[in-house]
N, CA, C and O atoms as CSV, one atom per row, in Angstrom:
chain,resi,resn,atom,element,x,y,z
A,1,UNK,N,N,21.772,4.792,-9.835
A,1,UNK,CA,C,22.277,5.807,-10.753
A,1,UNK,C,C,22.598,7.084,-9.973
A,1,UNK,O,O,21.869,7.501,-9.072
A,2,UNK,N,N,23.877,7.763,-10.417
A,2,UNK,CA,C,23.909,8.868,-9.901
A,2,UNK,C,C,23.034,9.815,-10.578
A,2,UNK,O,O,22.637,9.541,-11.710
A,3,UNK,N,N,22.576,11.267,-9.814
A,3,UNK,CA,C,22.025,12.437,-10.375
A,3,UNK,C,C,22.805,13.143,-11.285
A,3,UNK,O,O,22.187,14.062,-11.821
A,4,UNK,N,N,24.441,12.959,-11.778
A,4,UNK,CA,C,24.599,13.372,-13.065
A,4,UNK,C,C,24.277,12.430,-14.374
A,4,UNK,O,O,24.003,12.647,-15.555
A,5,UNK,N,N,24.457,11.264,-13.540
A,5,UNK,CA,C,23.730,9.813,-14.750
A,5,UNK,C,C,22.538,10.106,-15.422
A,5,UNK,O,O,22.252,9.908,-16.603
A,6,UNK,N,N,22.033,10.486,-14.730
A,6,UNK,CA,C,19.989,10.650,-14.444
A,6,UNK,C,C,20.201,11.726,-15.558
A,6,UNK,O,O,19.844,11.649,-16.733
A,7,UNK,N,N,21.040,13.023,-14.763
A,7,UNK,CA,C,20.686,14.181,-16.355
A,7,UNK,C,C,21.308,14.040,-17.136
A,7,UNK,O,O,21.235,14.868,-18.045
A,8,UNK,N,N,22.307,12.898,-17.258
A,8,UNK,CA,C,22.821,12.924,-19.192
A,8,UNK,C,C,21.883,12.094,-19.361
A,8,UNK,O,O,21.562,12.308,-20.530
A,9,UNK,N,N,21.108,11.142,-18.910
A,9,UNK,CA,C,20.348,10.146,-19.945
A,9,UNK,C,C,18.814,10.775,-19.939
A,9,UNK,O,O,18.000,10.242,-20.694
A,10,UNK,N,N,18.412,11.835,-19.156
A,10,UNK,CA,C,17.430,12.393,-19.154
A,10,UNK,C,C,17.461,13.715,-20.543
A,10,UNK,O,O,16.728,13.791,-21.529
A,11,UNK,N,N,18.503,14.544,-20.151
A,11,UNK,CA,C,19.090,15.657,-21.061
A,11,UNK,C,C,18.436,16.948,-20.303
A,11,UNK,O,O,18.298,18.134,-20.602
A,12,UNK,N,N,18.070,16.060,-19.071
A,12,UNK,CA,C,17.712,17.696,-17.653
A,12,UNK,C,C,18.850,18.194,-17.410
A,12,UNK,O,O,19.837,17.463,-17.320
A,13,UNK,N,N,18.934,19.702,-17.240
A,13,UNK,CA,C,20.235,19.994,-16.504
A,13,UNK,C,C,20.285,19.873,-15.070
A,13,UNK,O,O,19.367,19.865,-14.250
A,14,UNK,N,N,21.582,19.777,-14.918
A,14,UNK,CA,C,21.895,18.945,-13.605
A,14,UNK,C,C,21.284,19.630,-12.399
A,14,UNK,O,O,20.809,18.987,-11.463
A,15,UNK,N,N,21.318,21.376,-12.464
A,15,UNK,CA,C,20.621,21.884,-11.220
A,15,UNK,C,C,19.470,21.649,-11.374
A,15,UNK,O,O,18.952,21.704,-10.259
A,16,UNK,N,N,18.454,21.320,-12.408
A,16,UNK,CA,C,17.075,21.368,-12.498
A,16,UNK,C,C,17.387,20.075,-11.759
A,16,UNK,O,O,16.787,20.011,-10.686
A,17,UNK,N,N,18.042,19.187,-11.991
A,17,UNK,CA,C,17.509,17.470,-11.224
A,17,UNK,C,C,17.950,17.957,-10.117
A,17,UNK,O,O,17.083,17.766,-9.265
A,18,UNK,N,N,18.893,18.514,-9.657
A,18,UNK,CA,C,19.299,18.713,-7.811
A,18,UNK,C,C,17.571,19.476,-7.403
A,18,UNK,O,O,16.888,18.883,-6.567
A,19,UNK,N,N,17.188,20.368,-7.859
A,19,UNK,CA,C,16.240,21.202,-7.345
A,19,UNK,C,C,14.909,20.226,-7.163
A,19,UNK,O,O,14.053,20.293,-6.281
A,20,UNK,N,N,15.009,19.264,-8.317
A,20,UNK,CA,C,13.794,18.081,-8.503
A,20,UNK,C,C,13.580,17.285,-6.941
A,20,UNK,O,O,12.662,17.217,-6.123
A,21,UNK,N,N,14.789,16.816,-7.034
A,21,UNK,CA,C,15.860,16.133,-6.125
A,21,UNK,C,C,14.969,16.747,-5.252
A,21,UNK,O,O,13.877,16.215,-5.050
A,22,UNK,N,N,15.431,18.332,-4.420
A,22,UNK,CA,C,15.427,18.518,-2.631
A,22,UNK,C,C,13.328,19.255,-2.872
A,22,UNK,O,O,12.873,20.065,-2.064
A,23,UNK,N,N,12.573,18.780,-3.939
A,23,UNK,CA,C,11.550,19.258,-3.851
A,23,UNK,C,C,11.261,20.722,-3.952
A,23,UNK,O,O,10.212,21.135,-3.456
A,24,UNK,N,N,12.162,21.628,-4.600
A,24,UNK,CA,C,12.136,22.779,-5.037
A,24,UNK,C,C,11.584,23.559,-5.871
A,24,UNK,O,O,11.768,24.763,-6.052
A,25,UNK,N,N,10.639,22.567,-6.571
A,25,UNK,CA,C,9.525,22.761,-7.810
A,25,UNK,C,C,9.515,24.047,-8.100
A,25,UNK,O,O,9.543,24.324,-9.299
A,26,UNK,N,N,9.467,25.345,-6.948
A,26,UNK,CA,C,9.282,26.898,-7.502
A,26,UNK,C,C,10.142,27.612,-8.377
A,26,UNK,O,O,9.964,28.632,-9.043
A,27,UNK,N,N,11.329,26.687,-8.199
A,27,UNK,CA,C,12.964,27.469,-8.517
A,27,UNK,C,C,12.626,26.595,-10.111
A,27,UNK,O,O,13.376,27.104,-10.945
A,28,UNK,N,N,12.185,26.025,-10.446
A,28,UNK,CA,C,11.884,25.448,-12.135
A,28,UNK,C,C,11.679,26.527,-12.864
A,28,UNK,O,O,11.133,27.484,-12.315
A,29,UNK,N,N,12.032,26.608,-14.135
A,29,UNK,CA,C,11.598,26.870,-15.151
A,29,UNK,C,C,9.914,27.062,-15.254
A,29,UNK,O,O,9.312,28.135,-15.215
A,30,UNK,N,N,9.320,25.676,-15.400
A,30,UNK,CA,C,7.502,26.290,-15.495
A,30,UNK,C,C,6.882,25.276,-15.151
A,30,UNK,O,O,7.564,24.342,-14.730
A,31,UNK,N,N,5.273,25.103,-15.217
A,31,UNK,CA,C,5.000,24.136,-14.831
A,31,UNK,C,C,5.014,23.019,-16.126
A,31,UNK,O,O,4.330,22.017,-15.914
A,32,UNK,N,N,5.408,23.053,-16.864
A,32,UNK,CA,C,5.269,22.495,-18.181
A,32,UNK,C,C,6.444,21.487,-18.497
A,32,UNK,O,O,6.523,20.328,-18.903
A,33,UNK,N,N,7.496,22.689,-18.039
A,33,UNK,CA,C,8.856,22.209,-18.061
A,33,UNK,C,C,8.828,21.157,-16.883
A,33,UNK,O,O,9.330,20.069,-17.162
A,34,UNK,N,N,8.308,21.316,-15.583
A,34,UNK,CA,C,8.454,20.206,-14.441
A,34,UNK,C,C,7.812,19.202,-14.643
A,34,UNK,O,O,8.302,18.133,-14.280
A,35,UNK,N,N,6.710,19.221,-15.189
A,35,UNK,CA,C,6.125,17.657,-15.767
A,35,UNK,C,C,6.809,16.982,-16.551
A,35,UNK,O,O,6.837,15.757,-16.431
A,36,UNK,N,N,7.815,17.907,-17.950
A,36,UNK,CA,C,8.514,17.056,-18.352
A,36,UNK,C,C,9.427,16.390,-17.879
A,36,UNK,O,O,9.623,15.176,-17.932
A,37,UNK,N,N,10.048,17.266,-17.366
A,37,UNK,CA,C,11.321,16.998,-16.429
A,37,UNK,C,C,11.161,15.742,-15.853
A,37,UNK,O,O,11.888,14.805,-16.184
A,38,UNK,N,N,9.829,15.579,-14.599
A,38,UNK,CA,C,9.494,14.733,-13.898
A,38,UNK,C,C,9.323,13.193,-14.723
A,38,UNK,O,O,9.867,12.108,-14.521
A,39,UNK,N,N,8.149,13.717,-15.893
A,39,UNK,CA,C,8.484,12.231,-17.189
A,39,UNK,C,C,9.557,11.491,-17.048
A,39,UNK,O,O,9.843,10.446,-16.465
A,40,UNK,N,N,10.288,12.554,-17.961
A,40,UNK,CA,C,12.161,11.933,-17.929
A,40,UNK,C,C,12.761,11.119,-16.847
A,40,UNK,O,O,13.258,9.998,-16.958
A,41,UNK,N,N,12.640,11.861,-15.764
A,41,UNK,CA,C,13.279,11.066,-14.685
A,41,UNK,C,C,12.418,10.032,-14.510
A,41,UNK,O,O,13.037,9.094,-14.007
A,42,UNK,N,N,11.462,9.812,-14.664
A,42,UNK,CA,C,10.529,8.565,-13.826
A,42,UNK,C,C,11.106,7.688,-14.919
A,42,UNK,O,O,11.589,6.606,-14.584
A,43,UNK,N,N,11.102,8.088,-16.331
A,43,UNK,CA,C,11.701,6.646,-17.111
A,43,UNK,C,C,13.180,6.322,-16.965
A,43,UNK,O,O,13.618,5.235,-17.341
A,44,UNK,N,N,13.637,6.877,-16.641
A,44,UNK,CA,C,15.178,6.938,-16.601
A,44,UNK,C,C,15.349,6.462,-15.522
A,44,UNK,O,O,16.543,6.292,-15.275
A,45,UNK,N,N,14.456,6.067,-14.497
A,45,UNK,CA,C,14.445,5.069,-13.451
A,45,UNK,C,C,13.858,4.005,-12.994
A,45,UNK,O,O,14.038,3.332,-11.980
A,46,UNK,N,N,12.865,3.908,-14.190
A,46,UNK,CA,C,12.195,2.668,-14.732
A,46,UNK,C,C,10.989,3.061,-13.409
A,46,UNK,O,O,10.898,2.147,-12.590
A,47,UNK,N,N,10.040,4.350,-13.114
A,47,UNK,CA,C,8.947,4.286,-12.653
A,47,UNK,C,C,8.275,4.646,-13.230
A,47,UNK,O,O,8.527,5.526,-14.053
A,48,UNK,N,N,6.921,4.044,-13.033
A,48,UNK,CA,C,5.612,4.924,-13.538
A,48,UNK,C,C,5.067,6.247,-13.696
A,48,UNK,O,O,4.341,6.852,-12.907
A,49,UNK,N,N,5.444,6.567,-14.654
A,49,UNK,CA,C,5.078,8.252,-15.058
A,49,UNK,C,C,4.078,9.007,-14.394
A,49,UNK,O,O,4.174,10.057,-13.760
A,50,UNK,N,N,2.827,8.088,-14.721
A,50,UNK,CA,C,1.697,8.146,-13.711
A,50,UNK,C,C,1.756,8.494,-12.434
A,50,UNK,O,O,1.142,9.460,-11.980
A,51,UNK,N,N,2.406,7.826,-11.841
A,51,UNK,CA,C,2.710,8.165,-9.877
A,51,UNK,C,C,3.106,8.748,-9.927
A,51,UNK,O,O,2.714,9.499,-9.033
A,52,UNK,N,N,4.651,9.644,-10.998
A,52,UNK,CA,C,5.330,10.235,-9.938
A,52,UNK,C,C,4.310,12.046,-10.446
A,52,UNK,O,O,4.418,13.115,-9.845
A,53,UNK,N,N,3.654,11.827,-11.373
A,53,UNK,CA,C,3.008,12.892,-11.961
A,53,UNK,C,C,1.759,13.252,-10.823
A,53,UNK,O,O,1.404,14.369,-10.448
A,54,UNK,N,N,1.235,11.937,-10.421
A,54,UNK,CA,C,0.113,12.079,-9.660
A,54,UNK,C,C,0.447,12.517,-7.761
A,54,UNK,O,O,-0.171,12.796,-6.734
A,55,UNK,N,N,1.567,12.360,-8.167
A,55,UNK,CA,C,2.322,12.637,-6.578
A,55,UNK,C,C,2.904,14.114,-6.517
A,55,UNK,O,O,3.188,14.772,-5.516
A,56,UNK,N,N,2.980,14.372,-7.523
A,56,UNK,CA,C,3.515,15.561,-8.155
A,56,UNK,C,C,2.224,16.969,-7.501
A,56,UNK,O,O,2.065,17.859,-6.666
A,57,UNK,N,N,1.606,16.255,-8.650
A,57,UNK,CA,C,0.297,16.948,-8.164
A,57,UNK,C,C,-0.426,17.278,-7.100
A,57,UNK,O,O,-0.832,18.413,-6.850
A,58,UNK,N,N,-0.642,16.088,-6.313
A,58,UNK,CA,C,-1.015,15.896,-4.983
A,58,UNK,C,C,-0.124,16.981,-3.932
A,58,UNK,O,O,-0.600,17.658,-3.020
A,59,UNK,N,N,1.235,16.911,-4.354
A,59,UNK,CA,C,1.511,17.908,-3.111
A,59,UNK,C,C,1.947,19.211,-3.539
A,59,UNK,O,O,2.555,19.967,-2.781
A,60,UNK,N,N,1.633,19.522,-4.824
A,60,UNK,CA,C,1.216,20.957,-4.932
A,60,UNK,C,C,-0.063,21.614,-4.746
A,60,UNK,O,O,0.199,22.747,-4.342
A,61,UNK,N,N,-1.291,21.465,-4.839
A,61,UNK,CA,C,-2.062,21.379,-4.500
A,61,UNK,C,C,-2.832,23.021,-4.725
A,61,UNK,O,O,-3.719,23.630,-4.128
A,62,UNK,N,N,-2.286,23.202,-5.466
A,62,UNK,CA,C,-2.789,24.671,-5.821
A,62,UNK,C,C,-3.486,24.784,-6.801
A,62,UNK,O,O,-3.486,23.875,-7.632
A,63,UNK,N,N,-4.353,26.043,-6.998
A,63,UNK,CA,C,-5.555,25.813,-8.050
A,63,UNK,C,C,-4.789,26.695,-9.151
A,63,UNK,O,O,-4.234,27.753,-8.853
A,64,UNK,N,N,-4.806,26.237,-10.273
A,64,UNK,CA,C,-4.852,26.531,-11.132
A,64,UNK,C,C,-5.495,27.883,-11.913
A,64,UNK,O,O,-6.322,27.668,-12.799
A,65,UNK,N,N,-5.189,29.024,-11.650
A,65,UNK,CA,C,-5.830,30.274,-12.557
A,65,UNK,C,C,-5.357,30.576,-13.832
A,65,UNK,O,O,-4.133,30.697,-13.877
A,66,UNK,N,N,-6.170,30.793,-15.263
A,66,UNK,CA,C,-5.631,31.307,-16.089
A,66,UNK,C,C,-5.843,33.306,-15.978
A,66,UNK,O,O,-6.746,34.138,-15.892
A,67,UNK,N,N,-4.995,33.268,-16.021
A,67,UNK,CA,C,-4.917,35.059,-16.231
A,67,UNK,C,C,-5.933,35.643,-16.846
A,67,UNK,O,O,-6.522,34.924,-17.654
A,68,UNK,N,N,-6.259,36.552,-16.735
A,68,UNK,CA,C,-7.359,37.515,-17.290
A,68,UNK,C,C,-6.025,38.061,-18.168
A,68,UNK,O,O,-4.829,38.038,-17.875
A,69,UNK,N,N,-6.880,38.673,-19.630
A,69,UNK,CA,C,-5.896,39.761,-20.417
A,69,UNK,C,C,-6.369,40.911,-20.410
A,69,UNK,O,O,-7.481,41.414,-20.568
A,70,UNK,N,N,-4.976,41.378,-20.124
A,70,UNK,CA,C,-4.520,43.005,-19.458
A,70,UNK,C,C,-5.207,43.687,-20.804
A,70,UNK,O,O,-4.840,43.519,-21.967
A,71,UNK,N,N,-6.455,44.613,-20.261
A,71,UNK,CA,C,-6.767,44.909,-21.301
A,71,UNK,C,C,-6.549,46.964,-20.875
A,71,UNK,O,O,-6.368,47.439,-19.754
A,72,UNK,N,N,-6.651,47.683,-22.115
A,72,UNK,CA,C,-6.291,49.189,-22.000
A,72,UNK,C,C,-6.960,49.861,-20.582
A,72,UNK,O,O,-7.758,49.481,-19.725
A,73,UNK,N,N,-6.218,50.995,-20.829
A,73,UNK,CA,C,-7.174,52.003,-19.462
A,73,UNK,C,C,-8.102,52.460,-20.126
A,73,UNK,O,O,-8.189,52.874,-21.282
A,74,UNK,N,N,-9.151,52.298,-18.876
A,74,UNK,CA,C,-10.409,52.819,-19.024
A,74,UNK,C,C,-10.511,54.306,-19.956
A,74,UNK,O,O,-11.489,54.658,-20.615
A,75,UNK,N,N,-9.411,54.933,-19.824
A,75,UNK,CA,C,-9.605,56.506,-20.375
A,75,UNK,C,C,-9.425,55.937,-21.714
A,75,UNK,O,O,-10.415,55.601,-22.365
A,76,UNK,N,N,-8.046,55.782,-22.250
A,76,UNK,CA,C,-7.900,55.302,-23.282
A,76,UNK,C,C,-8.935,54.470,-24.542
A,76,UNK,O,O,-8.856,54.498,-25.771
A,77,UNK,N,N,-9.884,53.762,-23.628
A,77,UNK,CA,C,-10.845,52.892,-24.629
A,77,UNK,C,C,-11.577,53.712,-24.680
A,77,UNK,O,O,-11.828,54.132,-25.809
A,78,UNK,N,N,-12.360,54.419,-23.369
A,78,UNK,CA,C,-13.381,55.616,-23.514
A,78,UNK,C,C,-13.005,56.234,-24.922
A,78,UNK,O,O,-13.724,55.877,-25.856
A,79,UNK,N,N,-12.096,57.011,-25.166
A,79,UNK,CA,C,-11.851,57.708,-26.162
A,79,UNK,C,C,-11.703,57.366,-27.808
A,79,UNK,O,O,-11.797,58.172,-28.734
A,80,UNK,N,N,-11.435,55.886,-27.881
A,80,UNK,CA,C,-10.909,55.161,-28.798
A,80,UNK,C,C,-12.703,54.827,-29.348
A,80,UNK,O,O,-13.070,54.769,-30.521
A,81,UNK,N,N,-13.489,54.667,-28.243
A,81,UNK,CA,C,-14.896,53.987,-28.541
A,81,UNK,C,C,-15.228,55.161,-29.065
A,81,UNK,O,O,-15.165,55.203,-30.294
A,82,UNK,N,N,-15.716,56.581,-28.258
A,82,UNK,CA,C,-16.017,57.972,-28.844
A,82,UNK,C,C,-15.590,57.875,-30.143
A,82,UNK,O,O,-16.527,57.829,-30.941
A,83,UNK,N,N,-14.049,57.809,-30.824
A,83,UNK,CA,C,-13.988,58.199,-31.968
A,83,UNK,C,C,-14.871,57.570,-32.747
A,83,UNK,O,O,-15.521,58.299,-33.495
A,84,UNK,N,N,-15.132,56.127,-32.794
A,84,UNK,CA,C,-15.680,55.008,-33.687
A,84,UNK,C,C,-17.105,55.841,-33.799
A,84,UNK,O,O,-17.494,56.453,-34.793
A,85,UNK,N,N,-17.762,55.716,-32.577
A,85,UNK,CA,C,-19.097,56.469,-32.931
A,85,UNK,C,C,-18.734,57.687,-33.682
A,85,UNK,O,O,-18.970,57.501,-34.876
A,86,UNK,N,N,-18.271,58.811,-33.458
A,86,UNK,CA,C,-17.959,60.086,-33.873
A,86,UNK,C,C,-17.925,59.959,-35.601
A,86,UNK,O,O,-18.572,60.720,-36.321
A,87,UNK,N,N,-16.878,58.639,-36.219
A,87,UNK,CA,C,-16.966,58.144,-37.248
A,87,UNK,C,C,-18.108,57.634,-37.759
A,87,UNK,O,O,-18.084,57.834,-38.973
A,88,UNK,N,N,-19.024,57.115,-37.457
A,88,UNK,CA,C,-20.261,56.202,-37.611
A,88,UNK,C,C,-21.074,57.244,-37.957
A,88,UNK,O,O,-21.499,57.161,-39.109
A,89,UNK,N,N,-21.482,58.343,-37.238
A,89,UNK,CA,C,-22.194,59.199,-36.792
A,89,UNK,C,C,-22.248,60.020,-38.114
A,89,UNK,O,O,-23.248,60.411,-38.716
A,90,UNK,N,N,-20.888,60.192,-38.431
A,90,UNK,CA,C,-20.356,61.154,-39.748
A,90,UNK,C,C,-20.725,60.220,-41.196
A,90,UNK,O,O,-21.087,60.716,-42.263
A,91,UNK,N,N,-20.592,59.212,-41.006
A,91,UNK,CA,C,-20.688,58.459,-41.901
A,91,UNK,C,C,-22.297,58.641,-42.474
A,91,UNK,O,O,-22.738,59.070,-43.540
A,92,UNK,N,N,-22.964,58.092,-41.218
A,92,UNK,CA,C,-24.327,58.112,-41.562
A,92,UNK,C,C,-25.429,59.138,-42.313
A,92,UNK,O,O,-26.394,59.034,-43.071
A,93,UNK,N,N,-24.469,60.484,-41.434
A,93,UNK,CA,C,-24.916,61.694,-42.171
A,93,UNK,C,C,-25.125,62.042,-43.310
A,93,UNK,O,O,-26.026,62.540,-43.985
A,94,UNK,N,N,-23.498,61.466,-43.464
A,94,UNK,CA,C,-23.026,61.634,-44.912
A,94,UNK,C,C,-24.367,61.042,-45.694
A,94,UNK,O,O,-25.163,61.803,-46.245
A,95,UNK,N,N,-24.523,59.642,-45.680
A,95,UNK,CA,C,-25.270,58.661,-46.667
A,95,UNK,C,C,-27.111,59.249,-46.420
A,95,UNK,O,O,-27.946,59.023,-47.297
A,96,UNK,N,N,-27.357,59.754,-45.532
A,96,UNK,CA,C,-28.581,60.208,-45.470
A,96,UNK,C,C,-28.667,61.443,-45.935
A,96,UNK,O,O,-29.826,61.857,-45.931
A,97,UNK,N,N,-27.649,62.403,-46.449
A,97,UNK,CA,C,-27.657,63.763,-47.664
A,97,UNK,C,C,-27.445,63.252,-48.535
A,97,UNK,O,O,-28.193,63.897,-49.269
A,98,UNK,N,N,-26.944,62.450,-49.251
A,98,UNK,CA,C,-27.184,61.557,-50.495
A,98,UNK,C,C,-27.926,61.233,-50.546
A,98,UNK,O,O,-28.459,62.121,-51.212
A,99,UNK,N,N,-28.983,60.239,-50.317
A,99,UNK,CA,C,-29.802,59.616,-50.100
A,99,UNK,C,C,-31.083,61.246,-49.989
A,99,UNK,O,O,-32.205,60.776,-50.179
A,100,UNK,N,N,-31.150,62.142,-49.861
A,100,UNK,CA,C,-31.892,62.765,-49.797
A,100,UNK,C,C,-31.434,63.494,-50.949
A,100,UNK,O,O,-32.423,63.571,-51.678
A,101,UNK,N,N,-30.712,63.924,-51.362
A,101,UNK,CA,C,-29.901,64.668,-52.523
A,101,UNK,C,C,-30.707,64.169,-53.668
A,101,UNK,O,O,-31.302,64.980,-54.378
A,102,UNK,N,N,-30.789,62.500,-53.969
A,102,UNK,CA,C,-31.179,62.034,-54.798
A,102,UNK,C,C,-32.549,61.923,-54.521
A,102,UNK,O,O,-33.123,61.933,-55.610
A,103,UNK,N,N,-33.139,61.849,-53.856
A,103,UNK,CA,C,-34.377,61.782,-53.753
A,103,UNK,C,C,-35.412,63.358,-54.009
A,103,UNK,O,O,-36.480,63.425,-54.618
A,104,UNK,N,N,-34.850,64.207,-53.494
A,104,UNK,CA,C,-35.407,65.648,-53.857
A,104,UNK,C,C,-34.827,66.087,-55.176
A,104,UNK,O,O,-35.238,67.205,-55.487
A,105,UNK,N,N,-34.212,65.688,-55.824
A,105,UNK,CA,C,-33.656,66.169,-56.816
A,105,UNK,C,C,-34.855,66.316,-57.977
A,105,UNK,O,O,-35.662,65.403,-58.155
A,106,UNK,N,N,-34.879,67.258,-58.561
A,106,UNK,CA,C,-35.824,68.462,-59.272
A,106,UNK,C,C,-35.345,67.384,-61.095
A,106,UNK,O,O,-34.241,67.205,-61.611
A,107,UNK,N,N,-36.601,66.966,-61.502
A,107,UNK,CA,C,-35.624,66.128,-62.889
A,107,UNK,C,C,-36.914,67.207,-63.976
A,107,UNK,O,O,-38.108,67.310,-63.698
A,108,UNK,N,N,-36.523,67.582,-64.654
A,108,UNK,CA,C,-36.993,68.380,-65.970
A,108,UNK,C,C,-38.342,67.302,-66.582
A,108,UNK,O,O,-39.426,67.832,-66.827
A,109,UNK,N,N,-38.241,66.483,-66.694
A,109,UNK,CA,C,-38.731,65.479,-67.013
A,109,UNK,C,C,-39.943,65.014,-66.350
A,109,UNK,O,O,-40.920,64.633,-66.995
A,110,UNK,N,N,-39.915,65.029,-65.436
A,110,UNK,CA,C,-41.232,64.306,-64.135
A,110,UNK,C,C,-42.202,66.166,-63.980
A,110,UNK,O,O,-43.288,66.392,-63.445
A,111,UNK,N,N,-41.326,67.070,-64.623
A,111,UNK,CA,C,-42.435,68.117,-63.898
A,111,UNK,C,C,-43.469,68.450,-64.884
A,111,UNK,O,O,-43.263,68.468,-66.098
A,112,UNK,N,N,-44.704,68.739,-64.259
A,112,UNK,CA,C,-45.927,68.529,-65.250
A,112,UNK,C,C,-45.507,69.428,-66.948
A,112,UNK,O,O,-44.551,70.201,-66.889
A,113,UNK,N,N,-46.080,69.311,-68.047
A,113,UNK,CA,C,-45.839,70.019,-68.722
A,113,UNK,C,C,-46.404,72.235,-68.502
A,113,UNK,O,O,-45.920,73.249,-69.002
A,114,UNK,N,N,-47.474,72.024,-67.614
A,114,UNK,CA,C,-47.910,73.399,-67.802
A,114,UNK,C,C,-47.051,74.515,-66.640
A,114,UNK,O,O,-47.146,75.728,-66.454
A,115,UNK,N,N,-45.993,73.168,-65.847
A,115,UNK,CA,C,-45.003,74.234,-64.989
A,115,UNK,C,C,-43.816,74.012,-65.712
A,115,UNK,O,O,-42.840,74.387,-65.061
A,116,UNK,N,N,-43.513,73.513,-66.886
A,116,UNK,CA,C,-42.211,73.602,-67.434
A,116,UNK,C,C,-42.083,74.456,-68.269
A,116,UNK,O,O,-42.635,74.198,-69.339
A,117,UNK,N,N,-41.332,75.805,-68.173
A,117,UNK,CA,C,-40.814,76.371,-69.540
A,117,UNK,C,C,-40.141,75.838,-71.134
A,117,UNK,O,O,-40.012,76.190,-72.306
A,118,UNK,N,N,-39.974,75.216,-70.592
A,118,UNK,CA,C,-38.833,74.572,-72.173
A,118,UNK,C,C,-39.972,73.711,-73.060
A,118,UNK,O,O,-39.670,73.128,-74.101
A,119,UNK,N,N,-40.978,73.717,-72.638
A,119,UNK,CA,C,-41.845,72.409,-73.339
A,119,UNK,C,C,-42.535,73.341,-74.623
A,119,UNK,O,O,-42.579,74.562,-74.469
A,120,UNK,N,N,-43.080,72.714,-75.915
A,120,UNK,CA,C,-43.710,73.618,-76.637
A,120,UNK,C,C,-44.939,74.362,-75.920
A,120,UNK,O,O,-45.179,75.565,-76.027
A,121,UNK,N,N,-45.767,73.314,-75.076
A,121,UNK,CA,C,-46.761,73.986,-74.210
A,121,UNK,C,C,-46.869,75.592,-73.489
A,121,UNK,O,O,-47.793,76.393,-73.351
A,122,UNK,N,N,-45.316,75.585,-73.098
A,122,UNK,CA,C,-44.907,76.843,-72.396
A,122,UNK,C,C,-44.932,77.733,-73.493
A,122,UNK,O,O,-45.408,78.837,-73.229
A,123,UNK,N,N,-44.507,77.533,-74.780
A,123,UNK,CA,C,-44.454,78.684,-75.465
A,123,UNK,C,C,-45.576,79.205,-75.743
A,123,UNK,O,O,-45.816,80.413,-75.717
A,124,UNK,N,N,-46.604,78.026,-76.124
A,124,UNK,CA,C,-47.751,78.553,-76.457
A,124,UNK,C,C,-48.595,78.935,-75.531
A,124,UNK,O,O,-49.435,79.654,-76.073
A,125,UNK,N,N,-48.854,78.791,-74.118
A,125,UNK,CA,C,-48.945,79.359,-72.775
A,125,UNK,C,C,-48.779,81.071,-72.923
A,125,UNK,O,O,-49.661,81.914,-72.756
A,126,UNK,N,N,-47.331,81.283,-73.298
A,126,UNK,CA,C,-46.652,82.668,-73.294
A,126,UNK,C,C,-47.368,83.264,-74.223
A,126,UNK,O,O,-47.838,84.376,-73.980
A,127,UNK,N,N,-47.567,82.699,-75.343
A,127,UNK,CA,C,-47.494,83.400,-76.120
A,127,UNK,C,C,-49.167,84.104,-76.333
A,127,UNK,O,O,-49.496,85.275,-76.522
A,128,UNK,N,N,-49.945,82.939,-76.221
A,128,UNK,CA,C,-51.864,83.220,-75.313
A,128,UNK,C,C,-52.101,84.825,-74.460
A,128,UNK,O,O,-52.846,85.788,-74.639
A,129,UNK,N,N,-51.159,84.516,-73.596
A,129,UNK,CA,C,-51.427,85.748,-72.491
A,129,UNK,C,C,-50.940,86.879,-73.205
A,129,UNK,O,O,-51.248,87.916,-72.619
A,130,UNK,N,N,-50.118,87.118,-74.541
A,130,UNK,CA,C,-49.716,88.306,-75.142
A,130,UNK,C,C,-50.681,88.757,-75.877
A,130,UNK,O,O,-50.723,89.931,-76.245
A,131,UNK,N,N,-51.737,87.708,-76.234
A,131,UNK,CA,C,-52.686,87.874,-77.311
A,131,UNK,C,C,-52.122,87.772,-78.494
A,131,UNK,O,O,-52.720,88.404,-79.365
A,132,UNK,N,N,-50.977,87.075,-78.915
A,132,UNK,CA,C,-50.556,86.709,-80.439
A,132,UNK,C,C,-51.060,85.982,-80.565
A,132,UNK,O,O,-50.364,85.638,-81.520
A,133,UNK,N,N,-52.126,84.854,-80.490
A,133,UNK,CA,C,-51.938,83.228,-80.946
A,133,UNK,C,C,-52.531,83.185,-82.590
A,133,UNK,O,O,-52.531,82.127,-83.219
């Protein structure tokens, strides 16, 4: 078969099979794309996918890294983290003056009768120390 045969019945384009062809693997598209690529052609020439994948491999021979993700500048997060606390901080405040608001809160009701004015007790209290009773 010729190498334009190969990429119409493959549906590789023709420079990707020339580049396949002189062992040019870098000039590909990806490594994803060259395994397929490589598939294609091995059936389209009636070889074992297997070999030519494992041959493939063999003489690239490079390790494999996945990328770390690019994460912000250091200043940038510094500041971004500060706010969150700064928020938290405010927050908490907040809910612990409530939380105390309601808890000190003075109720008419709970205070004994002989410190409450409004009770009949108080009047008659007042009215004792004038000497009316």
């Amino acid at each position: 078969m010729s190498l334009e045969e190969v990429a119409r019945a493959t549906r590789v384009p023709l420079a990707s099979m020339e580049r396949i062809e002189s062992g040019q693997f870098d000039e590909l598209p990806g490594e994803v794309f060259v395994r397929g690529f490589l598939r294609s052609y091995a059936r389209a020439v009636d070889i074992p996918t297997d070999e030519v994948l494992a041959r493939y491999t063999a003489s690239r021979r490079t390790a494999w890294v996945t990328p770390l993700p690019i994460s912000t500048s250091p200043a940038r997060a510094g500041r971004s983290g500060r706010f969150g606390v700064a928020i938290a901080f405010v927050l908490l405040l907040f809910l612990f003056a409530l939380a105390l608001s309601i808890v000190l809160k003075p109720r008419s009701h709970d205070m004994p009768q002989e410190l409450s004015l409004q009770g009949p007790a108080g009047a008659r209290a007042g009215a004792a120390s004038d000497g009316r009773a």
